[in-house]
C-alpha positions as CSV (number, residue, x, y, z in Angstrom):
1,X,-19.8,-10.8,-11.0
2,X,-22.9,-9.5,-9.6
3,X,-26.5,-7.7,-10.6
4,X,-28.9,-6.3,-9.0
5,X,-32.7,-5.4,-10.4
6,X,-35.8,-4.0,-8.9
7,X,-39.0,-3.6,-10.8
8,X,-43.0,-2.3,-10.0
9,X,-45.0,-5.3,-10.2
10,X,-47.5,-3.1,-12.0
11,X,-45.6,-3.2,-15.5
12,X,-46.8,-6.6,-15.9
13,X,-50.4,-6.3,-14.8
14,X,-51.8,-6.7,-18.5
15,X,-50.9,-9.7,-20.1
16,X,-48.9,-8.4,-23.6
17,X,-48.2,-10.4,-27.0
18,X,-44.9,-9.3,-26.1
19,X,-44.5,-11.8,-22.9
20,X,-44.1,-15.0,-25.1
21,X,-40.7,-12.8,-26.2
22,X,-39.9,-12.0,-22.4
23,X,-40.7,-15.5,-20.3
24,X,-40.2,-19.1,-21.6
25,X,-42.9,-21.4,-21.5
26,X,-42.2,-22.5,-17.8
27,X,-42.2,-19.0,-16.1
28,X,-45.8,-18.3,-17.9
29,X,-47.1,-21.4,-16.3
30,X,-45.6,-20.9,-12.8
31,X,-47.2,-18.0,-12.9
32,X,-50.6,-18.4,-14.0
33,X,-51.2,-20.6,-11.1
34,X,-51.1,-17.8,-8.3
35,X,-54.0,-15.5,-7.8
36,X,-51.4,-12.5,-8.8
37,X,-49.3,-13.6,-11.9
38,X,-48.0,-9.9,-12.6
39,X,-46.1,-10.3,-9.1
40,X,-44.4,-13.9,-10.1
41,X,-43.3,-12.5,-14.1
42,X,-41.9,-9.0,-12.3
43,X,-39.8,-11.2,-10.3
44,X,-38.9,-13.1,-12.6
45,X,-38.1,-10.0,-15.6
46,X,-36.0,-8.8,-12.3
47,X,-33.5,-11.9,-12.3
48,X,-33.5,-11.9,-16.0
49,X,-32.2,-7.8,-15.8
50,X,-30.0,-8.8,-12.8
51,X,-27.7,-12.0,-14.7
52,X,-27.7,-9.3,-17.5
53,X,-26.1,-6.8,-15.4
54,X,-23.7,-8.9,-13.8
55,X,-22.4,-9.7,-17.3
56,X,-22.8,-6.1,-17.8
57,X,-25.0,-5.9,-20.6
58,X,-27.8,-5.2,-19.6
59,X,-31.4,-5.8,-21.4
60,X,-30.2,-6.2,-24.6
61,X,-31.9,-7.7,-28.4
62,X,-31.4,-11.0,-26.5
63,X,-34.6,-13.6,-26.7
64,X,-35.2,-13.6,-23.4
65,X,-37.3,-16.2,-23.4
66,X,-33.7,-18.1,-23.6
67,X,-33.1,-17.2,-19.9
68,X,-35.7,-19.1,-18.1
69,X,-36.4,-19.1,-14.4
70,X,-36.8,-22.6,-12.5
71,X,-37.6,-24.0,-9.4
72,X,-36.0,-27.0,-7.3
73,X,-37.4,-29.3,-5.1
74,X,-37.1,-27.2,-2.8
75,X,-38.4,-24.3,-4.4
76,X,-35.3,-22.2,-5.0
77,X,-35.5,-20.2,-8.3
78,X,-32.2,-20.7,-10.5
79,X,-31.6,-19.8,-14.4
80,X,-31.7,-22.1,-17.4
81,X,-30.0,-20.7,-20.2
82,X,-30.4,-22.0,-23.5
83,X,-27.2,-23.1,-24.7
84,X,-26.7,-21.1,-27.6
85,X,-27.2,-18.4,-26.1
86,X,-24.6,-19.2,-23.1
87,X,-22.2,-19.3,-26.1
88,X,-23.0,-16.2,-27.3
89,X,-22.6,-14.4,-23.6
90,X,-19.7,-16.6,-23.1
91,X,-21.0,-18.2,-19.9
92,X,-20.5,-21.8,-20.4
93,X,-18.5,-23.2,-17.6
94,X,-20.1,-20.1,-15.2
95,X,-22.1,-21.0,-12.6
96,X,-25.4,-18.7,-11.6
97,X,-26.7,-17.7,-8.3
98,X,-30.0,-15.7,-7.9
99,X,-32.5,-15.2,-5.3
100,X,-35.7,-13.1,-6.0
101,X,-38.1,-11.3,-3.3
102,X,-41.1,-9.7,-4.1
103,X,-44.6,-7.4,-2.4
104,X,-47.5,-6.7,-4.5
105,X,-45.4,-3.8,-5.7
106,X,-42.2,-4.1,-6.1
107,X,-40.0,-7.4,-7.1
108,X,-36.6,-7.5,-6.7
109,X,-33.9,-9.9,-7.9
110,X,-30.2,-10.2,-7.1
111,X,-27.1,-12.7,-9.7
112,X,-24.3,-14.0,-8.6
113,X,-21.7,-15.3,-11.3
114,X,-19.3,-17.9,-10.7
């Protein structure tokens, strides 16, 4: 299964009460430590929108603050899913691939289910 996402950066300019519903704890702070946070959560909102598409859901009621975006060692970004909610999408012995790319402007994210 695969999904794609692209997003304007722009969306995400203006910090919104809404964003503790959108991005888990981790992503907030990854982001805030660049001088242009908006770029880092638009990336981020894009591989939330592209696991959902590979499912082929798409942005649903789900808390997405359940789908979290980490880093490795090495930097790579890969998805944390609470496990509830892995349940519930009936993903638990799947394996998830993304890779995100991003300009000032536009971020774009690419899934991979396995």
């Amino acid at each position: 299964m695969i999904g794609i996402d692209i997003v304007e950066t722009k969306r995400f300019e203006k910090p919104k009460q809404s964003f503790a519903k959108m991005f888990c704890e981790h992503e907030l702070k990854y982001a805030k430590k660049f001088s242009d946070p908006h770029v880092h959560l638009a990336g981020f909102w894009a591989a939330k929108e592209a696991f959902l598409k590979a499912l082929g859901t798409g942005i649903t009621t789900l808390e997405l603050n359940k789908i979290c975006v980490l880093h490795d060692a090495n930097n790579k970004p890969y998805l944390e899913i609470d496990d509830d909610l892995k349940q519930k999408l009936g993903v638990q012995k799947k394996t998830f691939e993304i890779s995100i790319s991003h300009t000032k402007e536009i971020a774009a994210s690419i899934c991979i289910i396995k």
